[in-house]
Backbone bond lengths (Angstrom), bond angles and torsions (degrees), N, CA, C in turn:
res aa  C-N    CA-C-N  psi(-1)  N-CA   C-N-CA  omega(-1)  CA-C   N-CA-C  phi
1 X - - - 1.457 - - 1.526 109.65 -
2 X 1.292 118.59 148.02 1.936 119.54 -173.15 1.419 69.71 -79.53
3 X 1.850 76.39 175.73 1.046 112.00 179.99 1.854 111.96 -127.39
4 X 1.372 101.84 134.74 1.350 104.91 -174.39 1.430 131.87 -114.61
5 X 1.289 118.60 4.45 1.840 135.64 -171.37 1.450 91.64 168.28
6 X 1.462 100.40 134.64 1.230 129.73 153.53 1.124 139.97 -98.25
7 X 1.704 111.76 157.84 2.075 95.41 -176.13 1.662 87.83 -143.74
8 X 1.125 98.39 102.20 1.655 113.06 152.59 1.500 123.75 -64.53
9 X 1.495 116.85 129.41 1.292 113.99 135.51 1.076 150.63 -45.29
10 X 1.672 145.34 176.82 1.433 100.56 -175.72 1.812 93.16 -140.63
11 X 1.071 123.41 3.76 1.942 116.80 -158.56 2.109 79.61 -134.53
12 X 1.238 106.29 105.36 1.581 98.10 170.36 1.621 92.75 115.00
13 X 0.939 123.24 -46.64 1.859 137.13 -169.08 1.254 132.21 -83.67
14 X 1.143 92.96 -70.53 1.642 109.30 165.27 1.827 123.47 -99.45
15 X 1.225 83.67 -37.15 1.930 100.15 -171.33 1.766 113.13 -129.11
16 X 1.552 95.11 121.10 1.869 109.24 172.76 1.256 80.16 -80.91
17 X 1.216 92.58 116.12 1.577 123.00 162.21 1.543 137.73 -125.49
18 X 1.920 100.28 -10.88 1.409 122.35 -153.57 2.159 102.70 -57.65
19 X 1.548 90.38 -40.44 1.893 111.24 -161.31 1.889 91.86 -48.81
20 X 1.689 108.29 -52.05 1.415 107.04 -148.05 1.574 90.08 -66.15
21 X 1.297 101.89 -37.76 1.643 100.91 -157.87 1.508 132.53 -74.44
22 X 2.078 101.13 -17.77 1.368 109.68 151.62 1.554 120.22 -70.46
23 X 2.008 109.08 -51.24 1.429 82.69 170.63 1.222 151.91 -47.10
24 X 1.202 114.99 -20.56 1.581 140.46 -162.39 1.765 96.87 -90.17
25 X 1.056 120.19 -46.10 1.741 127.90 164.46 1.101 110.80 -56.86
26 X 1.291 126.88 -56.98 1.494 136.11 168.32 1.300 111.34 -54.99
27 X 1.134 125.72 -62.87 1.898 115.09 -167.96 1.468 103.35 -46.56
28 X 1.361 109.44 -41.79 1.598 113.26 -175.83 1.805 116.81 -63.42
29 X 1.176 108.44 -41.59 1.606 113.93 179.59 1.587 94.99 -68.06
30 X 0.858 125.37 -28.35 1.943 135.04 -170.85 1.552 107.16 -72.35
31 X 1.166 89.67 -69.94 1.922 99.55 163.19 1.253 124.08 -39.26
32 X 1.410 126.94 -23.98 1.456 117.12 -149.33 2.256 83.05 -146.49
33 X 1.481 103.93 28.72 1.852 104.99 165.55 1.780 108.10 42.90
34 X 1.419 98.46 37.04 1.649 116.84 167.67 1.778 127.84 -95.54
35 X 0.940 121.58 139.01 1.909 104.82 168.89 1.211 117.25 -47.85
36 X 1.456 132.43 169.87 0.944 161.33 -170.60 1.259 139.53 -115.31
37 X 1.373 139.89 80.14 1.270 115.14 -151.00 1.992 122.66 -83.13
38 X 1.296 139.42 -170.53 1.277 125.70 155.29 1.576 112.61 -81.62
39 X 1.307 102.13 -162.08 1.927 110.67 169.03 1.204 106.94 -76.69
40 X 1.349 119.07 -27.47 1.926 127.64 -165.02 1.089 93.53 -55.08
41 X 1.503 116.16 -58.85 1.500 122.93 -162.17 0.977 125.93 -71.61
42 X 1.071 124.53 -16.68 1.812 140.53 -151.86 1.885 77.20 -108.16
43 X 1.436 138.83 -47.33 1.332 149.33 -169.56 2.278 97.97 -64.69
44 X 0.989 107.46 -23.57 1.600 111.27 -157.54 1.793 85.63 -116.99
45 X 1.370 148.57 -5.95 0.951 148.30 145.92 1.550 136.90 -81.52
46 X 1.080 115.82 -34.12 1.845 143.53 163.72 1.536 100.16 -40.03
47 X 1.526 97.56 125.73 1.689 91.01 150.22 1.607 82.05 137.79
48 X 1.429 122.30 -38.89 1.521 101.90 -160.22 1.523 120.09 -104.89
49 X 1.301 104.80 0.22 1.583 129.90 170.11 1.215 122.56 111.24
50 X 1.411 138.32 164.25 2.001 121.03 -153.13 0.977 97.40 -76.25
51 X 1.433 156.59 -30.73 1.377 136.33 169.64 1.577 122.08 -23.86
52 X 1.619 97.07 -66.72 1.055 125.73 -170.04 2.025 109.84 -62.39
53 X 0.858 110.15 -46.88 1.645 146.89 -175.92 1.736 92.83 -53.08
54 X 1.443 95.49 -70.28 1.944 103.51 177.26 1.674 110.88 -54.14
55 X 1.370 107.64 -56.03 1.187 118.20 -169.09 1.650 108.90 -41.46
56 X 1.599 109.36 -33.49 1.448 112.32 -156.74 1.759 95.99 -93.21
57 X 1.267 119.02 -20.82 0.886 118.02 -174.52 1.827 130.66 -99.67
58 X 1.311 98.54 12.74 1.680 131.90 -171.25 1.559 87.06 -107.43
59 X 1.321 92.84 151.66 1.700 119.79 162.93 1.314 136.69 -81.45
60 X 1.151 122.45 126.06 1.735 118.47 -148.84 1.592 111.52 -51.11
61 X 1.025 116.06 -29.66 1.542 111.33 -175.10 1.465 105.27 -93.46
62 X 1.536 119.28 -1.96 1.851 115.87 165.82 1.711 112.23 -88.95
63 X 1.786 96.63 -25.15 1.659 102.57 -161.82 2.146 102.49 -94.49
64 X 0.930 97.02 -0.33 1.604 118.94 -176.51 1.564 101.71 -93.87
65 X 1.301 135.01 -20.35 1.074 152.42 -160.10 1.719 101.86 -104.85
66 X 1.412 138.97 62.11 1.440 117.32 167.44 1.206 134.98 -36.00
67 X 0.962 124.54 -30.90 1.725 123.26 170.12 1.231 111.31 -77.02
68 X 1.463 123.21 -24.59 1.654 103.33 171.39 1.161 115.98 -108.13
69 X 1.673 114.67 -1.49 1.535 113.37 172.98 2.083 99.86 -76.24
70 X 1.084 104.28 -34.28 1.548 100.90 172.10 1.503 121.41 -63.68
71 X 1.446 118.53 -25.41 1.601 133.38 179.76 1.352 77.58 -65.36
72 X 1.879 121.41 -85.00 1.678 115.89 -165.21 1.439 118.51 -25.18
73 X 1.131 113.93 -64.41 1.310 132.69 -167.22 1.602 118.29 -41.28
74 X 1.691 96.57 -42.03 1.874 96.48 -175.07 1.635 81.86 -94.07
75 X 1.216 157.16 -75.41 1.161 165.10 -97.32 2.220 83.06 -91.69
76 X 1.202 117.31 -46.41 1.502 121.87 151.50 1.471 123.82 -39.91
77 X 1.246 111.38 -77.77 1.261 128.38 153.35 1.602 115.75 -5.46
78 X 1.462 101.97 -85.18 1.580 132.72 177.23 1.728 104.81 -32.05
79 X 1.249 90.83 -75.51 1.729 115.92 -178.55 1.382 113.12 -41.24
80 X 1.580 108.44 -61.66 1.888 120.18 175.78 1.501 83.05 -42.46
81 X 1.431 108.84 -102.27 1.909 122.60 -157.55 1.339 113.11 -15.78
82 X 1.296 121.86 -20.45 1.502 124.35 177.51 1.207 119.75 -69.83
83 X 1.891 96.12 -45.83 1.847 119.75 -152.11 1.177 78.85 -123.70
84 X 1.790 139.19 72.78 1.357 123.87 135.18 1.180 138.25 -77.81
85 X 1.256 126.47 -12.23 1.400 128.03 -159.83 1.784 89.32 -137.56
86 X 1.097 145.88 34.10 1.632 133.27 177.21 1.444 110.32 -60.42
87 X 1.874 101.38 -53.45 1.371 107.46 -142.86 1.842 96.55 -125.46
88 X 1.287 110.32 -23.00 1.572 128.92 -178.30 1.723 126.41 -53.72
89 X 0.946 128.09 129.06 1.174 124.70 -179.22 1.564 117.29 -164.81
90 X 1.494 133.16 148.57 0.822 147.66 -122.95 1.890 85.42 -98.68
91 X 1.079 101.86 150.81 1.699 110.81 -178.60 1.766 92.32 -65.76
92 X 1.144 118.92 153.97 1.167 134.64 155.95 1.438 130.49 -68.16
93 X 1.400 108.15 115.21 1.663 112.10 -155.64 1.433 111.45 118.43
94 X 1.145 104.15 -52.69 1.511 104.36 -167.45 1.429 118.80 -46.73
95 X 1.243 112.57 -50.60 1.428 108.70 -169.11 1.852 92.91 -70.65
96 X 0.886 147.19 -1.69 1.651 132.15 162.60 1.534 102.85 -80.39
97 X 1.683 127.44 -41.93 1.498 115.80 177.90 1.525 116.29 -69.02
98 X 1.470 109.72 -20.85 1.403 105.63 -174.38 1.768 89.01 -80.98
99 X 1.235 137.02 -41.92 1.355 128.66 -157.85 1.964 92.74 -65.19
100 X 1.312 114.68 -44.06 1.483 125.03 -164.21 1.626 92.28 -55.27
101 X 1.062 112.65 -65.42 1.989 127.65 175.76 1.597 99.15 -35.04
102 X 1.000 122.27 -41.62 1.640 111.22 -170.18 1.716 121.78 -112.08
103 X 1.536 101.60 0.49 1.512 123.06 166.60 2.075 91.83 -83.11
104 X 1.083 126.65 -50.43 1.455 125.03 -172.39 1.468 101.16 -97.24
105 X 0.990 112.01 20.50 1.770 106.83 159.37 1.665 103.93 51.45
106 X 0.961 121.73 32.20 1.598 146.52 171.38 1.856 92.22 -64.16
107 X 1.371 149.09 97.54 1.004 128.83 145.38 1.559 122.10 -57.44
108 X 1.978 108.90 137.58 1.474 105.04 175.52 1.736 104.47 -137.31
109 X 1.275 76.78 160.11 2.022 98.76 -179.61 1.406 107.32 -103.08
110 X 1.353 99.35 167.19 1.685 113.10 175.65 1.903 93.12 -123.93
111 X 1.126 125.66 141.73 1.950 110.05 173.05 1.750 68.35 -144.09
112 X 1.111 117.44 134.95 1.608 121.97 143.61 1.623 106.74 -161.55
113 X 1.576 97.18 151.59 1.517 101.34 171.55 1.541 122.41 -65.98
114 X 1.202 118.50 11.88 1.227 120.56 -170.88 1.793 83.35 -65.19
115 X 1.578 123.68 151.52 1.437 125.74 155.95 2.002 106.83 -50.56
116 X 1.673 99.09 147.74 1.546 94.43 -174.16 1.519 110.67 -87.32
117 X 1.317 129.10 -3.40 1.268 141.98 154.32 1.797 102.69 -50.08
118 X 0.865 123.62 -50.80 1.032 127.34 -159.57 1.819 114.95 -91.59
119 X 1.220 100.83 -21.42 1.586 118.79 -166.36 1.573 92.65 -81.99
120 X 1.611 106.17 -75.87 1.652 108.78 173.92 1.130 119.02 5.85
121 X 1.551 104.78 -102.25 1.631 111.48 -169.46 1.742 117.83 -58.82
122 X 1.308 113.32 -17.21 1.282 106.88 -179.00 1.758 125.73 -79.58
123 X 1.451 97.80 -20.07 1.439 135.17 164.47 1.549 115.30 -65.51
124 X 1.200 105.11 -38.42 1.742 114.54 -173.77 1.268 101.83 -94.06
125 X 1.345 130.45 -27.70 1.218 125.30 -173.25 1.636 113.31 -92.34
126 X 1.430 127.04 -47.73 1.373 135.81 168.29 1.764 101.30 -84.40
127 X 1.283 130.06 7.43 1.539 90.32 175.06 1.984 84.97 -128.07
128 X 1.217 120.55 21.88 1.400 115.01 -142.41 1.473 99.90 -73.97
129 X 1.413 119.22 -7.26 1.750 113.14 -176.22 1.718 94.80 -88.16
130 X 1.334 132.86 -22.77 1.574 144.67 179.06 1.119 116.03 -133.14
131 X 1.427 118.82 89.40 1.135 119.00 -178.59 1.379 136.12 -73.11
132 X 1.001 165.34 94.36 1.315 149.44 -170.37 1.887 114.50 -31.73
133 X 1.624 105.15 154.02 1.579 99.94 -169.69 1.521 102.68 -91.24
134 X 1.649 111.14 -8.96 1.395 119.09 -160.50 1.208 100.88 -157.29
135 X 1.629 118.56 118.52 1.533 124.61 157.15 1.758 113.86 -106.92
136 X 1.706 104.23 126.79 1.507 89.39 161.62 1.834 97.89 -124.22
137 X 1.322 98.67 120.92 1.598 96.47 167.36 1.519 108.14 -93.74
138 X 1.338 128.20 -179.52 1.129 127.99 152.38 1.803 122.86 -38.98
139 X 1.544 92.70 137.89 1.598 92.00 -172.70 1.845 96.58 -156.84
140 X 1.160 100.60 153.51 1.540 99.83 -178.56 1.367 120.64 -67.10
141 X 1.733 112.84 -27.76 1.667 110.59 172.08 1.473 132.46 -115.46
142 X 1.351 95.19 36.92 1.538 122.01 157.03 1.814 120.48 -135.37
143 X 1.186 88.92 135.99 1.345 99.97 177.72 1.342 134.04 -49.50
144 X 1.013 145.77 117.62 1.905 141.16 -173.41 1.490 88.50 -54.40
145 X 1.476 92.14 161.21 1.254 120.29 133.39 1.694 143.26 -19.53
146 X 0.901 136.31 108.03 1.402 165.75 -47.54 1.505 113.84 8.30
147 X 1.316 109.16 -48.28 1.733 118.34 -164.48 1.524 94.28 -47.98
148 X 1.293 122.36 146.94 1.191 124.59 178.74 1.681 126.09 -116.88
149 X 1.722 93.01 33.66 1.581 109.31 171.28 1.438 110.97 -62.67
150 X 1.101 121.78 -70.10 1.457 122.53 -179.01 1.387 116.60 -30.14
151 X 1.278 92.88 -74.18 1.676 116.76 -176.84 2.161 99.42 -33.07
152 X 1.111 95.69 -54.38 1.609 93.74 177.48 0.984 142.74 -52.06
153 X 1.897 90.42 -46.90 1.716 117.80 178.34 1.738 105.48 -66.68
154 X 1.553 105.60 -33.35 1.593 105.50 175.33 2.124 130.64 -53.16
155 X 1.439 74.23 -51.70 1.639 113.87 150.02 1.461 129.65 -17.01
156 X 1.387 97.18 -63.42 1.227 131.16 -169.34 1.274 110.94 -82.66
157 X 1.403 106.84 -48.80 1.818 107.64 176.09 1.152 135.88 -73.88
158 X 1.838 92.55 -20.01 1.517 114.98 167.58 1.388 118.24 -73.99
159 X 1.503 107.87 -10.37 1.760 122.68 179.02 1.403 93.96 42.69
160 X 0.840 126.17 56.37 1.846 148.11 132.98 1.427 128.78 -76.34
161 X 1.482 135.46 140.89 2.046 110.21 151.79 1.103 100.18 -63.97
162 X 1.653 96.75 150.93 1.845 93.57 152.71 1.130 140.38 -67.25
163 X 2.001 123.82 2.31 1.003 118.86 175.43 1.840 99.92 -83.46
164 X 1.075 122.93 -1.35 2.092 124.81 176.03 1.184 97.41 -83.12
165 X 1.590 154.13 6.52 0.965 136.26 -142.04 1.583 88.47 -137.34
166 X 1.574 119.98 128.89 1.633 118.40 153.90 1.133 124.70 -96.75
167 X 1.061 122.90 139.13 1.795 131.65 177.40 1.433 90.89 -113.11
168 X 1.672 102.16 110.53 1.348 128.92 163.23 1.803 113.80 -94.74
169 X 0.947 122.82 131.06 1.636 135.78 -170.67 1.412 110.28 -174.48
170 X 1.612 110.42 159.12 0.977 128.09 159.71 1.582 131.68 -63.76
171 X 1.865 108.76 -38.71 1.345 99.57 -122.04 2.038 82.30 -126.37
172 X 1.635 118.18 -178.97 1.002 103.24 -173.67 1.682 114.43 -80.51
173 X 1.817 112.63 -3.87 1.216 114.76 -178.34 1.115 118.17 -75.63
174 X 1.735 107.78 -18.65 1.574 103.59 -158.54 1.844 92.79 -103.65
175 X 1.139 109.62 -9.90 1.119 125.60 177.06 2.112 109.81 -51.80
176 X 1.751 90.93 -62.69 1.639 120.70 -156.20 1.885 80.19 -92.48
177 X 1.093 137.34 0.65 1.495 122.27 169.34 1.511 107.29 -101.59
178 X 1.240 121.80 -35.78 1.563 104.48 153.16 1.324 140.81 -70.58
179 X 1.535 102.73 -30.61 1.518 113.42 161.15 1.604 104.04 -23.31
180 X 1.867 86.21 -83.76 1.340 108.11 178.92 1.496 137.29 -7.65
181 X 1.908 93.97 -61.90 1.496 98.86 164.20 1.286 119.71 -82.41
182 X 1.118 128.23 27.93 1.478 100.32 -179.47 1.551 137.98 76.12
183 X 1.546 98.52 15.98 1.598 131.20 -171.50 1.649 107.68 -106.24
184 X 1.138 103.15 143.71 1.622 126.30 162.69 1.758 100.65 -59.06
185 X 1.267 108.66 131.57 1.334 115.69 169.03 1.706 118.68 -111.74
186 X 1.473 125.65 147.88 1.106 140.57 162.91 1.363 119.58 -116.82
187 X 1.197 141.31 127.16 1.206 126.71 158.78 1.241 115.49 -132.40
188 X 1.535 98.48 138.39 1.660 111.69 -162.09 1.842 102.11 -94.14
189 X 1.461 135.86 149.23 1.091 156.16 -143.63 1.574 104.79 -121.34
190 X 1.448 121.01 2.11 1.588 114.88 179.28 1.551 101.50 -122.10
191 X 1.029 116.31 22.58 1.817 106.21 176.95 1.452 105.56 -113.20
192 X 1.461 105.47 -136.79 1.728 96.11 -163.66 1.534 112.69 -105.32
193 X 1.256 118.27 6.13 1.550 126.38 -148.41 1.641 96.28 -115.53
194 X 1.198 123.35 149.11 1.479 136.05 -158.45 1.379 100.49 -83.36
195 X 1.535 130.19 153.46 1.662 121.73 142.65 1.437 137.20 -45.99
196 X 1.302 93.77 -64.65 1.599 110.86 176.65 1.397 106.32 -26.86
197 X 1.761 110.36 -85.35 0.936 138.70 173.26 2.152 103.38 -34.42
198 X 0.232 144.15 -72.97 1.874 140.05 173.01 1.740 90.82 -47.43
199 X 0.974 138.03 -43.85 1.438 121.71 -157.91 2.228 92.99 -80.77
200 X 0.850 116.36 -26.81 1.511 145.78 -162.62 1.664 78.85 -82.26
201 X 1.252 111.80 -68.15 1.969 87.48 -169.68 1.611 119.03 -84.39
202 X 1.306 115.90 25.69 1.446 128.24 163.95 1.306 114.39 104.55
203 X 1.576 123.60 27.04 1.763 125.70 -170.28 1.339 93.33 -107.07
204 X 1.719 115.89 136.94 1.197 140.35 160.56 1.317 129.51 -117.21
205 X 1.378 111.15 17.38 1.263 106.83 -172.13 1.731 94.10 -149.73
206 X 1.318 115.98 119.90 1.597 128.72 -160.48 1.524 98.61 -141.90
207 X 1.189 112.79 138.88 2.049 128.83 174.32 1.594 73.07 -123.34
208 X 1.821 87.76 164.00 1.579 128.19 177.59 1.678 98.94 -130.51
209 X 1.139 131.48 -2.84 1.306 119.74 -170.08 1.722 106.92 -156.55
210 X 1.345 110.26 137.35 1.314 101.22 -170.82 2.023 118.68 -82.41
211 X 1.739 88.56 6.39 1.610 95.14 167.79 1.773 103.02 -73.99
212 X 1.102 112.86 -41.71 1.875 121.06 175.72 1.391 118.13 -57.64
213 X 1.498 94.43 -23.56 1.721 94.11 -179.62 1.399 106.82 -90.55
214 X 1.529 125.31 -29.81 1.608 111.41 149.91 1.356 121.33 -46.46
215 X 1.085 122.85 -61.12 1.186 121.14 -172.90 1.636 113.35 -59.84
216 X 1.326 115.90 -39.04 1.501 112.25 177.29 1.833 91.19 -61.24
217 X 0.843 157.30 -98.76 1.622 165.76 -54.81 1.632 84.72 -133.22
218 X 1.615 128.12 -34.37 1.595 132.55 178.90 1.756 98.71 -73.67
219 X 1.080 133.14 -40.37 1.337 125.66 172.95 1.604 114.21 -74.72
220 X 1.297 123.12 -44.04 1.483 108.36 -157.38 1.918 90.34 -88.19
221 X 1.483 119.13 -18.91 1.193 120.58 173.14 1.658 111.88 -57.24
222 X 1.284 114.58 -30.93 1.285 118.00 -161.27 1.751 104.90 -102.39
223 X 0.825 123.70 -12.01 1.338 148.63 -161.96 1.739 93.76 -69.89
């Protein structure tokens, strides 16, 4: 089936983002006479949104604690929104597939759990020559990732089915949220999210290079 609108991920997918987002976890555990984690770890935590992200990266008797796992959480929060763009930058290629997407009038989305405070400006600033037609970052009255509200509501605005629609991601969430809707899946092999795990939530069709992801998006476009 062609393909008619797309919905990118955005931390692993579109945007190296992993460096800012451990430092920014880290300065905070540093500040407050806590461990430290590497990039590995901060790479094997990603995906389910900074709540989740902090939570994994706090010490059981701080993250057992709701009132101070909520202190972490904004004091994270706080810190990221400052330090979004230090170290981050857009995968290589991309900005030629996003230019290809808007030379063929291809409408595309952004859906990631990243918080949408946080997605915004980072979106306007690295995608600002191609903009996306639709951002959903994290927000309190929509569902994350797996849930496949977004993904629909995107869908919907694009006045597309959801079977015209690809969900491009890394990871096995972004994988099982297009499932979900009723979307064509891609999953790309250079972000932070495992194989296995993507082949496990029903994806058969995987690029390693974002020259392949032209070429995938020039066939099913033409299709």
């Amino acid at each position: 089936m062609p393909v008619k609108a797309i919905i990118f991920d955005l931390d692993g997918t579109l945007l190296h983002s992993i460096v800012d987002i451990a430092d920014a976890c880290n300065h905070v555990l540093e500040q407050n006479n806590l461990p430290t984690h590497d990039t590995e770890s901060y790479v094997s935590w990603i995906g389910n949104g900074a709540a989740k992200l902090v939570e994994r990266a706090l010490p059981d008797h701080i993250k057992s604690d709701p009132e101070k796992l909520e202190y972490f959480i904004q004091e994270y929060k706080d810190y990221y929104l400052a330090h979004l763009m230090i170290k981050s930058h857009l995968y290589d290629g991309i900005d030629e597939v996003l230019a290809f997407l808007k030379q063929h009038k291809i409408p595309f989305a952004v859906n990631t759990n990243k918080p949408h405070s946080q997605t915004v400006p980072i979106v306007e600033n690295y995608m600002k020559d191609f903009l996306p037609d639709q951002v959903f970052g994290q927000q309190d009255h929509i569902p994350k990732k797996p849930d496949p509200f977004a993904a629909k509501l995107i869908a919907k605005n694009f006045e597309v089915e959801n079977q015209e629609v690809l969900f491009v991601g890394d990871s096995y969430v972004d994988i099982k949220t297009g499932k979900a809707a009723g979307m064509q899946t891609l999953g790309v092999t250079w972000g932070y999210g495992k194989l296995e795990p993507m082949k496990e939530a029903g994806c058969s069709d995987f690029i390693a290079t974002t020259s392949e992801l032209m070429e995938f998006l020039k066939l099913k476009i033409e299709e």
